[in-house]
C-alpha positions as CSV (number, residue, x, y, z in Angstrom):
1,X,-229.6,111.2,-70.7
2,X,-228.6,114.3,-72.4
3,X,-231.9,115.4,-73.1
4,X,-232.8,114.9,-69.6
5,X,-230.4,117.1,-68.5
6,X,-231.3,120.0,-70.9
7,X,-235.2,119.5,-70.2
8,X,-234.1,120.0,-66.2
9,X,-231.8,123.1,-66.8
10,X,-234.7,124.6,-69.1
11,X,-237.0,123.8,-65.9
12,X,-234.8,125.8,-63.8
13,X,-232.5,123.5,-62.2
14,X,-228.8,125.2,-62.1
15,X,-230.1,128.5,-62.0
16,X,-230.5,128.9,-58.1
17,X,-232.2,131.9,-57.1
18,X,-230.2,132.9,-53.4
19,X,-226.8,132.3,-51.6
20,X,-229.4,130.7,-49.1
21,X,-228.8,126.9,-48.7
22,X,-232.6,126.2,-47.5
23,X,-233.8,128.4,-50.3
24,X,-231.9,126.9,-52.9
25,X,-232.8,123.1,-51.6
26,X,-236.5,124.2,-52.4
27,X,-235.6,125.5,-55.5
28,X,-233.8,122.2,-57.1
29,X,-236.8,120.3,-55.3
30,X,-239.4,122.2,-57.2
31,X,-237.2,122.3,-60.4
32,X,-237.0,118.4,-60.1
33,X,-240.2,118.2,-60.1
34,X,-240.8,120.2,-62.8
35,X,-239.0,118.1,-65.5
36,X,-240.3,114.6,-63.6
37,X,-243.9,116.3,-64.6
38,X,-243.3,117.5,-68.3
39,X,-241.1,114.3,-68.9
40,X,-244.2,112.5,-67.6
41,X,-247.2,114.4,-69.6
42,X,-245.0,113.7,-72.7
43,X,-244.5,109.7,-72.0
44,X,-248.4,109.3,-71.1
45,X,-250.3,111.9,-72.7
46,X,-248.9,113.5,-76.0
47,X,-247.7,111.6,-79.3
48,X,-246.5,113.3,-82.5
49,X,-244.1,116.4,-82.2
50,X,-245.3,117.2,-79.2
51,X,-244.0,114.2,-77.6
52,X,-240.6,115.1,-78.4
53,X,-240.5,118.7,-77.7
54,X,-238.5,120.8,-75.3
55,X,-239.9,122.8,-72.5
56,X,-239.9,125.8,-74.4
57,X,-242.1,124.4,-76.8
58,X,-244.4,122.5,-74.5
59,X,-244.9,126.0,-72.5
60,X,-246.1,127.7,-75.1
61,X,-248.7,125.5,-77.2
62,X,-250.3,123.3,-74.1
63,X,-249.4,125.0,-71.0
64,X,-250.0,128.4,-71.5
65,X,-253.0,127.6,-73.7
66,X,-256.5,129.5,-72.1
67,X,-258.6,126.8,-71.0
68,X,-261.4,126.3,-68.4
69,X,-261.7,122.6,-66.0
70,X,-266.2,123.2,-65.9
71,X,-267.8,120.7,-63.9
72,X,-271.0,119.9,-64.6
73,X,-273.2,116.1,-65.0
74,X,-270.9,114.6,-62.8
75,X,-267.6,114.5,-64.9
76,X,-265.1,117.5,-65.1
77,X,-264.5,118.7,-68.7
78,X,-262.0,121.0,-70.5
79,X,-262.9,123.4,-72.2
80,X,-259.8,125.2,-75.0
81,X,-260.6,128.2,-77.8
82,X,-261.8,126.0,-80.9
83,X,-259.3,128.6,-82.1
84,X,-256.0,127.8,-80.8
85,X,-254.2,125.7,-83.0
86,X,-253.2,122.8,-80.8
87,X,-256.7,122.5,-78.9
88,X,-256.8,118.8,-80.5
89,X,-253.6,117.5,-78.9
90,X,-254.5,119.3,-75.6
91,X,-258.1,117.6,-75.5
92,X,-256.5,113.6,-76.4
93,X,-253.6,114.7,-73.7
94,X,-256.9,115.5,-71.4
95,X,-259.0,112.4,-72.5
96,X,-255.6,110.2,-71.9
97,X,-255.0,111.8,-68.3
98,X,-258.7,111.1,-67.2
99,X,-258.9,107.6,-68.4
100,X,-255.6,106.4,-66.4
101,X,-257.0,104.0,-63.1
102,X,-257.0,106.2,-59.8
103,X,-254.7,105.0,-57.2
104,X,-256.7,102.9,-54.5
């Protein structure tokens, strides 16, 4: 549980950005989400260190990495910089997010 809470205050929840109540609401909505959707990609799509990193972590080698979605034959590829050192774990993270059953 503990880790929970640290991956939702390092996702922004706590830190509310007005004295406005509406504002705020949004805010810890959003923030919520946030952490549901990292906590998420780590349980279904990463494995190895990855898997247990923090936010922080996660932010900087899969999310920030520069990456094109080209469509083309049909199917919708990724593309990543052969370069960047964690373009493997971003492409299996990919192939395990496509091959999940669409809702009906």
């Amino acid at each position: 549980m503990e880790d929970c809470i640290r991956t939702g205050k390092a996702c922004g929840i706590g830190r509310f950005p007005s004295h406005d109540f509406a504002m705020n609401s949004a805010w810890l909505a959003t923030s919520s989400i946030a952490a549901a959707l990292l906590s998420w990609l780590k349980l279904i799509a990463l494995d190895g260190d990855l898997a247990r990193a923090e936010p922080k972590t996660l932010r900087y080698r899969v999310l920030h990495a520069a990456g094109k979605l080209v469509r083309g034959g049909r199917r919708l590829r990724l593309k990543i910089p052969a370069s960047w050192p964690w373009a493997q774990a971003i492409a299996t993270a990919w192939a395990r997010i496509t091959a999940l059953p669409h809702a009906p």
